[in-house]
N, C-alpha and C positions, 0 to 999 in steps of 0.2 A: 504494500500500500504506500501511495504517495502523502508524505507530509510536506507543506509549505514550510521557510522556514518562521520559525517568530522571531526571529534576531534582528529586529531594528529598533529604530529610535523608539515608534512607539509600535508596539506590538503589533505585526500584521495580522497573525492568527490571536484572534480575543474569543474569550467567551463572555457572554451575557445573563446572568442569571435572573426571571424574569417571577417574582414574588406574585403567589394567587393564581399562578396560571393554570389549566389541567385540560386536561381532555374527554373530547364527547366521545368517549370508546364506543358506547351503546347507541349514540345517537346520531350528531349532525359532525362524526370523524373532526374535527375541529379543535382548536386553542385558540379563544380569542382573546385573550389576555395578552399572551405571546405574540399574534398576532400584528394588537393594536402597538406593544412595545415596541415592537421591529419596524412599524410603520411610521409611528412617531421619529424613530431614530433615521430613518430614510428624510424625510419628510427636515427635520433639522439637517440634516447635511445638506441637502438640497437648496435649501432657506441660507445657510454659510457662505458669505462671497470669497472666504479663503478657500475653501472648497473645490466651488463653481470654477473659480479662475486656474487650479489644477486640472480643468478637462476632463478627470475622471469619471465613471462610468459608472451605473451600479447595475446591479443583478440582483433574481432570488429566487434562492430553489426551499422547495419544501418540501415533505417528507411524502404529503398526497395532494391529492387533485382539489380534495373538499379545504386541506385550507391554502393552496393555492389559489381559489376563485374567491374565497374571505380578505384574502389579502390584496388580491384584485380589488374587491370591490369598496376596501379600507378606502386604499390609495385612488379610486375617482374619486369617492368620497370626499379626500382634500383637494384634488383639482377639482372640484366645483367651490370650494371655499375659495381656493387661491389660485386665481387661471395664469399666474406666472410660471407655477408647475407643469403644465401642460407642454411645453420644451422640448422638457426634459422626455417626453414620452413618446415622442414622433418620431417621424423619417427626416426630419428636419435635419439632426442629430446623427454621425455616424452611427454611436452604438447608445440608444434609445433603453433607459429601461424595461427591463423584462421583468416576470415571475413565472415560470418552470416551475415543475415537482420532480423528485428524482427517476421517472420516469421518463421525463421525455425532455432533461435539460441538455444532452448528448456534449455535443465538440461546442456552445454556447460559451462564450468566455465575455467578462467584463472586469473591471480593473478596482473596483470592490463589490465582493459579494457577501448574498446575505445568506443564512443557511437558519429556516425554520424548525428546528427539531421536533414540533407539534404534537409527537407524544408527550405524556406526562401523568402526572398522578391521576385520578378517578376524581375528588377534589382538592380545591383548594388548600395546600398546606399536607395536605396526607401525603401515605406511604407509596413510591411507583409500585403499585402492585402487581402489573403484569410488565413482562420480559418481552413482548410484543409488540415489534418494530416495522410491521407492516413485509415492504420491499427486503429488508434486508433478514427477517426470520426465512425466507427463501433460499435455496441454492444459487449459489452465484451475489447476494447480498454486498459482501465483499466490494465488488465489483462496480455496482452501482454508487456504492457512498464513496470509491476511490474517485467514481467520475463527478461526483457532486461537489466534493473538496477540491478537487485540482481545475476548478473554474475560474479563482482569482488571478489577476496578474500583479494585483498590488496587496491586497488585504482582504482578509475574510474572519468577518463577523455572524459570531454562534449563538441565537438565542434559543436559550435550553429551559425547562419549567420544574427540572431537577439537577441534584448534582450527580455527578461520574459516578462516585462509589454505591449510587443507589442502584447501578445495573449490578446483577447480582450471577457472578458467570455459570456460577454452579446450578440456576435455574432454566440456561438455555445450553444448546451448542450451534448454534448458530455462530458462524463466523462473522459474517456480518457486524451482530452485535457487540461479538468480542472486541472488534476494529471500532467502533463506535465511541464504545466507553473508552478505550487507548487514547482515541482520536478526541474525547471532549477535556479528560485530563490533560496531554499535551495542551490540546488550547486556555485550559483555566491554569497552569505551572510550567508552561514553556517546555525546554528541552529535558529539564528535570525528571518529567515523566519517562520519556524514553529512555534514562539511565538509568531510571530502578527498573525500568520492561525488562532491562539486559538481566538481572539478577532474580525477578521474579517468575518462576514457572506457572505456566498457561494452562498447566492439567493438557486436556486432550485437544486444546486449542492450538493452530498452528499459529505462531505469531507472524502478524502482515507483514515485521522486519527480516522474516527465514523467508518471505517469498520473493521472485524473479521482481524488481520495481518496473511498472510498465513505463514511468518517464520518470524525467525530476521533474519540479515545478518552482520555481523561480520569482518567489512573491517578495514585495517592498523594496530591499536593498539586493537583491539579486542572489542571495547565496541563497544555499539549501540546506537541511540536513538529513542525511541518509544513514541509516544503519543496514549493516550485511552481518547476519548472525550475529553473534555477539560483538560486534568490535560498532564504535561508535566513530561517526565524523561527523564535522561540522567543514 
């Protein structure tokens, strides 16, 4: 699995931890908590004239289709508030904001992206009770969240409605998952995470750093960092 790196000025890979958020598991598939916070934060960047005058680009994938089209419909929501927004979303614009779900964000790239993690607890404030990640409890999982992550070319920003250690590995084997939880710790501790990956056993999980990396990915200040089996580089 590809990791961007986090080594710059201010962190490319961040996580967002977004308080009260949960998910319609039974119902309307949805976090609008999550949602509205990732939209807000879109919505202030945009509004930023230090920003704007960087050219930068934004994206955003989500975990599904149903709060894919919630997020969608956040974000007309404030272009009809604020028709200055509106810009930002046309053909006007080389690369025009998008929102994708990890299903159909493919070779889509923008130079900051947003990543919806949409699951989360059952309510607000409770335990994540289920280990049930959608796309990536799947064979091939893996794979799809390699290509979700490696969309930034500058930064990528993680709003999550729990923390890392609440994925609980010993209740899936989904690889997918396994890579998930790796992947949101890296983003809440940086490279720190990937140094205790080296020492810590995965049980019958293979770790994404014993696997072939399909690219590097080259976010903020250009470098990367990769691990091949045990040995670490920056």
């Amino acid at each position: 699995m590809t990791f961007p790196s986090p080594v710059t000025d201010d962190r490319a890979v961040s996580l967002h931890l977004v308080e009260g958020g949960c998910y319609g598991r039974g119902g309307n598939r949805t976090n609008p908590v999550e949602a509205k916070a990732l939209v807000a934060d879109i919505v202030r960047h945009l509004n930023d004239p230090v920003f704007v005058e960087t050219g930068r680009s934004i994206g955003v994938v989500t975990f599904n289709s149903q709060q894919q089209k919630l997020i969608e419909d956040l974000l007309d929501e404030e272009r009809r508030r604020d028709a200055s927004l509106d810009h930002f979303f046309t053909d006007d614009i080389t690369e025009p904001v998008f929102v994708k779900n990890l299903e159909n964000v493919q070779g889509d790239e923008r130079d900051v992206m947003y990543f919806s993690i949409t699951y989360g607890p059952d309510v607000a404030g409770g335990p994540l009770n289920s280990m049930n990640f959608g796309p990536l409890n799947k064979d091939g999982g893996e794979r799809r969240l390699n290509v979700a992550v490696t969309r930034a070319k500058y930064a990528l920003r993680i709003f999550s409605s729990f923390q890392p250690e609440q994925i609980v590995l010993a209740r899936t084997k989904a690889k997918g998952v396994a890579d998930l939880k790796l992947f949101l710790e890296y983003a809440q501790r940086g490279i720190g995470a990937l140094a205790e990956e080296t020492s810590a056993p995965r049980g019958d999980f293979d770790s994404p750093f014993e696997r072939s990396w399909p690219r590097l990915c080259h976010v903020g200040d250009g470098r990367s960092t990769r691990r091949w089996g045990s040995q670490l580089f920056a």
